[in-house]
C-alpha positions as MATLAB code, in Angstrom:
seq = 'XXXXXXXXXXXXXXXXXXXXXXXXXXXXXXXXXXXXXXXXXXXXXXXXXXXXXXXXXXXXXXX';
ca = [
      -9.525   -0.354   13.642;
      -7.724   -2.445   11.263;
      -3.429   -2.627   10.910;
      -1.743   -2.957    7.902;
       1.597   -3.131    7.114;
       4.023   -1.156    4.667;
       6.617   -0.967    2.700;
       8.194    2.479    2.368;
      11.883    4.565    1.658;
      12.850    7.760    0.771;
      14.485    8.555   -2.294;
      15.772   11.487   -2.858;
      13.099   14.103   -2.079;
      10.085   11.585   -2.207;
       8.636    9.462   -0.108;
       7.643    6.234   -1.280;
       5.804    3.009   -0.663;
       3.043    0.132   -0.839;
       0.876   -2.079    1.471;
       2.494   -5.337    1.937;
      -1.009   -7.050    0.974;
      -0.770   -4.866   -2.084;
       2.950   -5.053   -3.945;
       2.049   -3.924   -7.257;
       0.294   -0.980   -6.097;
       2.841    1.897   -5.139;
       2.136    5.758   -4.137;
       4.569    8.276   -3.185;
       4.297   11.244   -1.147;
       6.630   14.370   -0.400;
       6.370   13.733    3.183;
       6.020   10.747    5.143;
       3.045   12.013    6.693;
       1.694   12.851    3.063;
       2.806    9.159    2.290;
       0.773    7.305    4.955;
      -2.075    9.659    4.103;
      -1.913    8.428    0.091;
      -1.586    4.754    1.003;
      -5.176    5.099    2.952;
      -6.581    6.192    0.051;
      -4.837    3.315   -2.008;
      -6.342    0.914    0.202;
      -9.585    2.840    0.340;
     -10.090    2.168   -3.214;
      -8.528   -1.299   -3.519;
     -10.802   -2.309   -1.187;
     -13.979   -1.192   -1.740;
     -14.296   -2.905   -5.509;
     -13.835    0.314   -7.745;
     -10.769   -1.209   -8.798;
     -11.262   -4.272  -11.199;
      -8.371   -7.598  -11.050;
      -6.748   -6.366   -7.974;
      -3.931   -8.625   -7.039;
      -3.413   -9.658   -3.611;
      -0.465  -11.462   -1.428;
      -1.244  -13.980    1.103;
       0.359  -17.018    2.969;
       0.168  -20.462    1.878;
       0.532  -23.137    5.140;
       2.036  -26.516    3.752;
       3.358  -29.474    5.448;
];
């Protein structure tokens, strides 16, 4: 099983956040359950291709 972090806060009533390998895409949820359940999905799609030019962070070792 594969870990990946996230980003999330509440504001207000919602729950929101985004997978740190995956800043520009956000989802929200009304719980935080609901929230971790929405991010799956995110990543579900970002990673299987359906989702053209997606931009991705990574680390950068220099001397």
């Amino acid at each position: 099983m594969e870990k990946l972090k996230y980003v999330f806060w509440q504001d207000e009533e919602m729950w929101l956040g985004y997978l740190e390998a995956y800043p520009d895409y956000m989802t929200q949820g009304e719980t935080q359950d609901k929230l971790i359940e929405n991010l799956k999905d995110i990543y579900t799609e970002l990673s299987s291709g359906t989702i053209p030019c997606v931009r991705k962070v990574a680390e950068l070792e220099v001397a």
